[in-house]
C-alpha positions as CSV (number, residue, x, y, z in Angstrom):
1,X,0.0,0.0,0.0
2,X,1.5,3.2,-0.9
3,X,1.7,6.0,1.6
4,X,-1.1,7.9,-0.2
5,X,-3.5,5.5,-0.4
6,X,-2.5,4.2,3.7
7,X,-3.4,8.3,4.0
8,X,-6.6,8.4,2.2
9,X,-7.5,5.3,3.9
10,X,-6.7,7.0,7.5
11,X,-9.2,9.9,6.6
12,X,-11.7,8.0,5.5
13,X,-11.8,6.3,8.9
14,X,-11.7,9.4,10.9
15,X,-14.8,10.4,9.1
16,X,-16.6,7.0,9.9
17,X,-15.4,8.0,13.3
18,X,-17.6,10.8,13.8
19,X,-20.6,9.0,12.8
20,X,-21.3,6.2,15.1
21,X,-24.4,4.1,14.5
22,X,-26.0,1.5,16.9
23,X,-26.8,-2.3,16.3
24,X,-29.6,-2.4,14.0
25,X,-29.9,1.5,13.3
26,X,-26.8,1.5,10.3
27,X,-28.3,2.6,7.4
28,X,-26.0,5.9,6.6
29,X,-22.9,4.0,7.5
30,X,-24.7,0.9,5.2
31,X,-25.2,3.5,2.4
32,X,-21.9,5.1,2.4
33,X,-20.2,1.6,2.1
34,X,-22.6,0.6,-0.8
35,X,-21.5,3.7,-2.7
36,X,-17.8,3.6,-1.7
37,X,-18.0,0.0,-3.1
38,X,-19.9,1.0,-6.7
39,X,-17.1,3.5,-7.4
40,X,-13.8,0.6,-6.3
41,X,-15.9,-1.2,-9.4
42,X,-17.6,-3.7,-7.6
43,X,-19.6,-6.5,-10.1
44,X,-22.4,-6.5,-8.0
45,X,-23.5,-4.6,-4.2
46,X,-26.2,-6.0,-2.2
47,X,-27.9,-4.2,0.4
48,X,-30.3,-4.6,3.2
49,X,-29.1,-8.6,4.0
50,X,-30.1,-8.8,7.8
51,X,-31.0,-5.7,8.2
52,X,-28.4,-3.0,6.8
53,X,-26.4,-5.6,5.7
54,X,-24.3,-4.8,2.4
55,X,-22.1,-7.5,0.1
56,X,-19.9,-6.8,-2.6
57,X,-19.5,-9.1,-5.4
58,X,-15.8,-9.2,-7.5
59,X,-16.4,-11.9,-9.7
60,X,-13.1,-13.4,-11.7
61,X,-15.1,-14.8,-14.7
62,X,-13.7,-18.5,-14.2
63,X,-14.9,-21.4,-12.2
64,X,-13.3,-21.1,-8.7
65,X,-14.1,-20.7,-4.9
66,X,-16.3,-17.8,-3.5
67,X,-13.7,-16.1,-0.5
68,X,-15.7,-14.0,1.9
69,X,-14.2,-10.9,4.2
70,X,-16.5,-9.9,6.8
71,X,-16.4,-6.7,9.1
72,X,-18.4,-5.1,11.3
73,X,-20.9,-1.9,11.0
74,X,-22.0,-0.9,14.4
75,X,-20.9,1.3,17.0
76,X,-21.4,1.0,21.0
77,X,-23.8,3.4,23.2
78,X,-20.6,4.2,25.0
79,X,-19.6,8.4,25.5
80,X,-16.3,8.6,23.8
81,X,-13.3,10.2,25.7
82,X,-11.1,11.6,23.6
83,X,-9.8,14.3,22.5
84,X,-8.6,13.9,18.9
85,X,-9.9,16.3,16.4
86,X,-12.1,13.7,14.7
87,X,-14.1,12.5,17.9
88,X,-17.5,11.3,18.1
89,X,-20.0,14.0,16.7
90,X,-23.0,11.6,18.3
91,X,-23.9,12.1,22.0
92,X,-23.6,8.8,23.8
93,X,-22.5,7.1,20.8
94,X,-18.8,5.8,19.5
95,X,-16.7,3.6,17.4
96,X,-15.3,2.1,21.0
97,X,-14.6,-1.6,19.5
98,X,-12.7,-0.6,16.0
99,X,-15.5,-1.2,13.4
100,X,-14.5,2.0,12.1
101,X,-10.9,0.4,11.3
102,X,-12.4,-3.0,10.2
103,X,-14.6,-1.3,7.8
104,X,-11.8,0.8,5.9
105,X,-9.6,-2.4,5.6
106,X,-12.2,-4.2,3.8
107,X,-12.7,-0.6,1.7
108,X,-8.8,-0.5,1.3
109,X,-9.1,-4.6,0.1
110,X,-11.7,-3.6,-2.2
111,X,-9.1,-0.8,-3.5
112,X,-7.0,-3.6,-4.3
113,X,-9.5,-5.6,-6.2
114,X,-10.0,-2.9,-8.4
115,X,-6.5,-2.5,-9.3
116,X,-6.3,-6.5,-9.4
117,X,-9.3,-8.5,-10.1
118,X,-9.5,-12.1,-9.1
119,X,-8.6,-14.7,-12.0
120,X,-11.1,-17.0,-11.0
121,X,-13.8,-17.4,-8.6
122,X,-15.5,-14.8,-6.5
123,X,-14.5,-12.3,-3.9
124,X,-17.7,-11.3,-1.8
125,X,-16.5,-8.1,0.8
126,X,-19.6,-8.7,3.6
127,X,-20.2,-6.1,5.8
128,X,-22.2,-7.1,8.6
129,X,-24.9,-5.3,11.2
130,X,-25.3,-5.5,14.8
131,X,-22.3,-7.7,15.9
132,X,-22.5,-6.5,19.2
133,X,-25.9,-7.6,19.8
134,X,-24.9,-11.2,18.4
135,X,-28.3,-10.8,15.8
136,X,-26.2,-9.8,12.7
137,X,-25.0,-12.7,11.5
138,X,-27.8,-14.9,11.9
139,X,-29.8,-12.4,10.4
140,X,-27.4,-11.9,7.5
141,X,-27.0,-15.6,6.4
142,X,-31.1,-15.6,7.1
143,X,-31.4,-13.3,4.4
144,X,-33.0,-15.2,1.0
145,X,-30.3,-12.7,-0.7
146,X,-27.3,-14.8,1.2
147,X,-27.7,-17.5,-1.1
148,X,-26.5,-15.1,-3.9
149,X,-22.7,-15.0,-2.2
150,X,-22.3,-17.7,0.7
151,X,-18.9,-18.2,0.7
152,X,-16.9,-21.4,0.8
153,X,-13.9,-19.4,3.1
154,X,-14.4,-16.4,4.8
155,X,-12.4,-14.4,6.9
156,X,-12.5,-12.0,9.5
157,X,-9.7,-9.6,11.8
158,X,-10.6,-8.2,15.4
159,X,-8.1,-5.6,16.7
160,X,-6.9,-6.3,19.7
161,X,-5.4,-4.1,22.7
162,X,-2.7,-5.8,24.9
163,X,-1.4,-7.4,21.5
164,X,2.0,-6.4,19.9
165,X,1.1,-3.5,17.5
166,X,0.5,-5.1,13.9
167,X,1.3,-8.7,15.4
168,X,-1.5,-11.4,13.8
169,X,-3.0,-14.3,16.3
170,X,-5.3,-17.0,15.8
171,X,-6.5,-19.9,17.5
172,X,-6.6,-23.8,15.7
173,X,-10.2,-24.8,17.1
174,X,-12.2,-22.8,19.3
175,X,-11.4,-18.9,18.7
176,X,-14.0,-17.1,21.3
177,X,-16.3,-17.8,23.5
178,X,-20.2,-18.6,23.5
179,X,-22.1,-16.3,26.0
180,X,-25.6,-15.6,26.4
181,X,-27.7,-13.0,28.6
182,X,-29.8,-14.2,31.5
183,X,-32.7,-12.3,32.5
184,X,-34.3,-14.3,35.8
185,X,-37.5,-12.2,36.4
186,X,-39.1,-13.3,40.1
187,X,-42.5,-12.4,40.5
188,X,-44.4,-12.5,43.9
189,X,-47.7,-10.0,45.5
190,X,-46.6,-6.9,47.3
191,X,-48.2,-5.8,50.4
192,X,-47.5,-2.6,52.9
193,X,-44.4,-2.5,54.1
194,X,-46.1,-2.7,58.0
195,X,-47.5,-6.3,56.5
196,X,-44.9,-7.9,54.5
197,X,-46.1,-11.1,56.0
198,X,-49.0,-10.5,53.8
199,X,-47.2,-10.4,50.8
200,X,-44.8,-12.5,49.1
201,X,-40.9,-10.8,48.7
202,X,-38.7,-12.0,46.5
203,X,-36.1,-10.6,48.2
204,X,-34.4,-13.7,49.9
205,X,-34.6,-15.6,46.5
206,X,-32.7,-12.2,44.5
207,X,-30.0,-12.1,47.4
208,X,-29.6,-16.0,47.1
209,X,-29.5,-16.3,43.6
210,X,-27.3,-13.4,43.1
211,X,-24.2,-15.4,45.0
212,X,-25.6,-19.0,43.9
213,X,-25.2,-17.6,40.0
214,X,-22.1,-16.0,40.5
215,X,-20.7,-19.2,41.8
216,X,-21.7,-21.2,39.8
217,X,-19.1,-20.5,37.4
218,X,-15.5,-19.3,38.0
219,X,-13.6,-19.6,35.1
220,X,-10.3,-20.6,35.1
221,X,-8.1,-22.4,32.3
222,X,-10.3,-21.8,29.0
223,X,-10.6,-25.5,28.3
224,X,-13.8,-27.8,27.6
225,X,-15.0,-27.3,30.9
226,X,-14.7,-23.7,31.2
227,X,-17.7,-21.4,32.7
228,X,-17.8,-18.0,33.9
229,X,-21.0,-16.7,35.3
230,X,-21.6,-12.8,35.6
231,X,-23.9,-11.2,37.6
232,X,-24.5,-7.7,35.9
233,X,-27.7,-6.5,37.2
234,X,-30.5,-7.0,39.9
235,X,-33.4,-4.7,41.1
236,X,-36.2,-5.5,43.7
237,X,-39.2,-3.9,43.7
238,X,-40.1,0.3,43.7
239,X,-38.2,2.9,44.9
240,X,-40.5,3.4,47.8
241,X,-40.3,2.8,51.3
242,X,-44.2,1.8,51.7
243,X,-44.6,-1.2,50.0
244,X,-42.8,-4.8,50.3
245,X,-41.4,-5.7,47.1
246,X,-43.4,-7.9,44.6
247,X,-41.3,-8.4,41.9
248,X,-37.1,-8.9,41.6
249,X,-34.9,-9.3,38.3
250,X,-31.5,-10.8,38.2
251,X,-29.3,-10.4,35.0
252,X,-26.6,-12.7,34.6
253,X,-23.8,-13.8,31.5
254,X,-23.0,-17.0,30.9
255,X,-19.7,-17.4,29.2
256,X,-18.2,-20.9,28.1
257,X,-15.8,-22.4,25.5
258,X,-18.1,-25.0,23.9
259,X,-22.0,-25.1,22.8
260,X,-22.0,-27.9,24.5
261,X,-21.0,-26.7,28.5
262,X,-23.4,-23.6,27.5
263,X,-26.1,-25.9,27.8
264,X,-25.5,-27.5,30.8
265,X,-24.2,-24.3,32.0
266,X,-27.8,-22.9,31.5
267,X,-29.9,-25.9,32.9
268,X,-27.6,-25.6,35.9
269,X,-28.3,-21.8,36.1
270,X,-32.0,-22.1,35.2
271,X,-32.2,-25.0,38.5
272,X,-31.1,-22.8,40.6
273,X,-33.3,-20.1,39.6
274,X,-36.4,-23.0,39.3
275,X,-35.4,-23.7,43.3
276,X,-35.2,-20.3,44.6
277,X,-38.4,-19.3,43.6
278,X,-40.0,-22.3,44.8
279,X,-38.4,-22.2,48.4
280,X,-40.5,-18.7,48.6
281,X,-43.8,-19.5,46.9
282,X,-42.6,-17.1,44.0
283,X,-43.5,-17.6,39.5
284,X,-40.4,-17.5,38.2
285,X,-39.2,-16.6,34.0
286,X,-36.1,-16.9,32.7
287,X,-35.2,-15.4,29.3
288,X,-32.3,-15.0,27.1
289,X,-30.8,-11.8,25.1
290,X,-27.2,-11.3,23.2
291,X,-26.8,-15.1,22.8
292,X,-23.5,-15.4,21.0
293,X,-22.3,-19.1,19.9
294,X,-19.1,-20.2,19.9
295,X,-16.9,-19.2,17.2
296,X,-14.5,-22.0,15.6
297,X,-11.6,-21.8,13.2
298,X,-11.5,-24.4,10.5
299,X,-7.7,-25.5,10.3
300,X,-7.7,-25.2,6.3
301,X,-8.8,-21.5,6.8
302,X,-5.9,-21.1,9.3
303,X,-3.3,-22.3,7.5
304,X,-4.4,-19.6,4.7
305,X,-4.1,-16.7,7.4
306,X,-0.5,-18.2,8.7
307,X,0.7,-18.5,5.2
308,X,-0.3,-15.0,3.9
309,X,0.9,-13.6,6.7
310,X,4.2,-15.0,6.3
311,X,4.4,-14.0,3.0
312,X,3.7,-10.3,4.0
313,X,6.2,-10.2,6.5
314,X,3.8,-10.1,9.3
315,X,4.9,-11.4,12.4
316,X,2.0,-14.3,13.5
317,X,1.4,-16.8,16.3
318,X,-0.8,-19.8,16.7
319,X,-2.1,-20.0,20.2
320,X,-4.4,-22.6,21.9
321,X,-6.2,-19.9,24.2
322,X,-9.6,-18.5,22.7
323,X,-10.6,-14.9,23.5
324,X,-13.5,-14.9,26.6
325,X,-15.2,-12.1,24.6
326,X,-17.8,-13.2,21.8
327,X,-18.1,-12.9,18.5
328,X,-20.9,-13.7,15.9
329,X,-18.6,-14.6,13.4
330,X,-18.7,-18.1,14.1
331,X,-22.2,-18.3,12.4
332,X,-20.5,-17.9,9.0
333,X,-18.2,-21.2,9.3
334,X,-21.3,-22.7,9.7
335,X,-21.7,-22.9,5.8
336,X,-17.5,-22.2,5.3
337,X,-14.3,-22.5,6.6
338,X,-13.8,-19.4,8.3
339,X,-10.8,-18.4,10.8
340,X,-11.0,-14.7,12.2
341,X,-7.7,-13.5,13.3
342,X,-6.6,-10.8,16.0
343,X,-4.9,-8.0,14.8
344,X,-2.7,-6.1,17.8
345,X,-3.5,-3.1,18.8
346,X,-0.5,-2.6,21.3
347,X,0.3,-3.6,24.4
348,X,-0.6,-1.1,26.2
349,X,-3.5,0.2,24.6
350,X,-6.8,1.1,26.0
351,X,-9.4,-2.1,26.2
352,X,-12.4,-2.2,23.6
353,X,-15.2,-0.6,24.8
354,X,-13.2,1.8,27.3
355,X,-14.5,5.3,26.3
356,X,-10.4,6.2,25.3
357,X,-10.3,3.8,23.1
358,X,-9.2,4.5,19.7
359,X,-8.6,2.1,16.4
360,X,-4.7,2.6,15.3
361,X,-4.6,3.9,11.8
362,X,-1.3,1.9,11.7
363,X,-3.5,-1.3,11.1
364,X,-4.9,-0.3,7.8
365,X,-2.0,-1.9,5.5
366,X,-0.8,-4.8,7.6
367,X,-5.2,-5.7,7.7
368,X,-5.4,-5.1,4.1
369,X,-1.8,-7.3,3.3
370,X,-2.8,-10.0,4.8
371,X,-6.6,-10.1,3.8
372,X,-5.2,-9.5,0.7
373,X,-2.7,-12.1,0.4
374,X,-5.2,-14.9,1.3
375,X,-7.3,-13.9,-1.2
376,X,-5.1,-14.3,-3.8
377,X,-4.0,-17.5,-3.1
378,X,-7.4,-18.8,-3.6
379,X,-8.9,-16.8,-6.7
380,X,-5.9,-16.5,-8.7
């Protein structure tokens, strides 16, 4: 990448900086890339797969394999911190996780795609909605218009902070985590708070089950058997001090290696809950939001990332640990060999999601090099 384009590149992220859009709300940032992508001379865009969803089609003419690149659209309901001249311009709202940065590699890969087509096969640059609510991917490859570019490899980069700057990772097997919201939602009768025996409190059961969950799984060595359990909210009944409480909710994420623990993992977490309310006479409902699956590299697909970035010159290490955060990614190797890899974003960097946290511009070629490089030695 020559130092002009790297420049245009960095602009073109700063701008997408400013302009933050939440899970399910991107359609400016959907319609900018869909334009963006007519003008690099894509063969075909799709748009509105899964939502804002958009997929462009470079098509080398010949029989061959469909590659897919996948990044992200949607920003966090985080206040940004910073103080750089192109910060957030939307109150509340920022580009805390990098999809800024992911999107202008796969613009800067499509750059390259125009210079050099693919001799065979298809290239198909995905750019996906809502990631962080885990409901973009199913939703994209749910889309009737998915058929029109499934992939048989696709590929996907996460930045990531406490990584050596522009050092590449990847796992063989299991890459992230599968985690899952809990809602437990305890339901009783209130009374006057001077005749609480006439009610029916859930307050025991809330107090129980918020140390019962949070035991229940303590992490450790992210093997097979590995489960973390979260307790990240709770309320019991009104802000008042006239009634005795009728109704409690407990929020709680479940985080494991494997599908597989996650449900055992959840019917020991849903017991618990099942018990508690009982003990106290209470209904009890248990529900589920952000439910991520576990995301899995296919070792074909990881030998393509280890051998492209060799051949760039970019330093890369296979490791056996997944990441504990989740990504919907792994819903696309259902139909492909997929590997996402992690991209470092420094070793001291700020942590996604802190409100300092900023994608480093330095990224850009090394993303685009090695997207690049496995691309080519598929299509041509």
């Amino acid at each position: 990448m020559t130092p002009e384009t790297h420049a245009q590149l960095t602009r073109l992220r700063h701008d997408l900086h400013q302009y933050p859009e939440l899970s399910g709300q991107e359609s400016e940032t959907a319609a900018r890339m869909a334009e963006l992508l007519r003008e690099y001379g894509a063969d075909q865009v799709l748009t509105g797969l899964g939502g804002h969803g958009v997929a462009a089609i470079f098509d080398g003419g010949q029989p061959g394999p469909t590659v897919g690149i996948r990044c992200e659209l949607d920003g966090l309901p985080i206040q940004e911190l910073n103080t750089q001249p192109y910060v957030s311009k939307v109150p509340g709202k920022g580009h805390l996780c990098g999809h800024d940065g992911h999107m202008t590699i796969v613009l800067g890969v499509a750059e390259e795609l125009t210079r050099q087509r693919p001799t065979k096969g298809r290239v198909v640059l995905i750019f996906q909605p809502a990631e962080e609510t885990g409901q973009g991917a199913i939703a994209f490859r749910a889309d009737l218009k998915f058929d029109q570019i499934a992939p048989d490899y696709v590929f996907s980069l996460h930045n990531l902070p406490g990584l050596k700057l522009g050092a590449v990772e990847l796992c063989e097997g299991p890459a992230n985590c599968a985690s899952r919201g809990m809602r437990v939602t305890l339901t009783g009768k209130t009374s006057h708070a001077a005749a609480p025996q006439d009610g029916i409190s859930p307050a025991r059961a809330v107090s129980e089950l918020m140390l019962k969950l949070a035991d229940l799984g303590a992490g450790g060595a992210l093997d097979t058997d590995f489960a973390l359990t979260t307790v990240t909210h709770a309320s019991l009944g009104e802000a008042t001090f006239g009634i005795s409480p009728g109704q409690a909710e407990i929020w709680v994420t479940l985080r494991t290696v494997s599908d597989r623990r996650m449900k055992s993992l959840m019917a020991e977490a849903e017991a618990l809950a099942r018990n508690a309310a009982s003990a106290d006479g209470l209904a009890v409902a248990v529900t589920y939001d952000d439910v991520f699956e576990a995301c899995t590299n296919h070792d074909e697909a990881v030998r393509t990332i280890v051998t492209a970035c060799t051949e760039r010159g970019v330093p890369c290490e296979l490791t056996e640990t997944p990441q504990k955060f989740s990504e919907d990614f792994g819903q696309f190797g259902k139909g492909a060999k997929a590997a996402m890899f992690w991209l470092g974003s420094g070793q001291d960097h700020p942590q996604l999601h802190n409100p300092d946290y900023d994608f480093p511009d330095a990224l850009i070629p090394v993303g685009v090099d090695v997207f690049v490089a496995a691309i080519r030695s598929l299509v041509s």
